[in-house]
N, C-alpha and C positions, 0 to 999 in steps of 0.2 A: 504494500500500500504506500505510494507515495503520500507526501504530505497536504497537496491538494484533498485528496480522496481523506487522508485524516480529520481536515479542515470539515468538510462536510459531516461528516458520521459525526464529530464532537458537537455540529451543529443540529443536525436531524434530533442527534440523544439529549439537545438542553430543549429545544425545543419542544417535544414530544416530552421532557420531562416536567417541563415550565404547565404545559396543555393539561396534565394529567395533575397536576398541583392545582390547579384550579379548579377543572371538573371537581376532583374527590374530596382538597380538605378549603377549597377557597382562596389557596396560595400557594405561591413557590416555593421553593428550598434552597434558593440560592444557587449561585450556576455551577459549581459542584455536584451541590445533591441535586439539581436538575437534571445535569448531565448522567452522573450515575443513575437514575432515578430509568431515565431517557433509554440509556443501553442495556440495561437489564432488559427493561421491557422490551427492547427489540428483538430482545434475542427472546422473550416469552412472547411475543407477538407474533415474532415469524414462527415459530411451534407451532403455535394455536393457529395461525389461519393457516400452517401448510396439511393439519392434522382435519381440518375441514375443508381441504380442497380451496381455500380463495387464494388468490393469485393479483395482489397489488404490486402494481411496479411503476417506476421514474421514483422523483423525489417525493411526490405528494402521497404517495401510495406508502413508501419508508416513513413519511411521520404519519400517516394513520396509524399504520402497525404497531409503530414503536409507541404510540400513544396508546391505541387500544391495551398492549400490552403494558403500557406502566399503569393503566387505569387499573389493571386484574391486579399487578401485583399490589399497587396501592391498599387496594381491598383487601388483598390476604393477609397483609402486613396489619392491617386494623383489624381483622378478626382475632390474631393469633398475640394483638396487643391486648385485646380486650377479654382474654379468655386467662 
């Protein structure tokens, strides 16, 4: 991976983590835990929608995923807080 193509992933992961901080708790985490927050999910995002067949691609398609996917993990993180 050059660093172009690093440039972008660090940005799709703050993004998508920035998206999923709002959806689930009303805020971000700052662009760290945005980022982190961002690439976890992508990588539970692309699971989950390769494991039901969907097929997003370009850039717009990487931050849904990576968003869908930080929104689940968000979630399981507040179940497994609150238990």
């Amino acid at each position: 991976m050059d660093i172009t193509g690093l440039i972008i992933f660090l940005l799709i992961g703050a993004i998508a983590g920035w998206l999923a901080g709002k959806i689930m708790k009303g805020g971000g985490f700052g662009i760290l835990g945005n980022i982190i927050v961002g690439i976890i999910g992508a990588v539970l995002g692309g699971f989950l929608f390769g494991a039901l067949g969907i097929s997003a691609g370009g850039i717009i398609g990487s931050i849904i995923t990576a968003t869908v996917g930080a929104i689940v993990l968000l979630f399981i993180v507040g179940l497994v807080k609150k238990a």
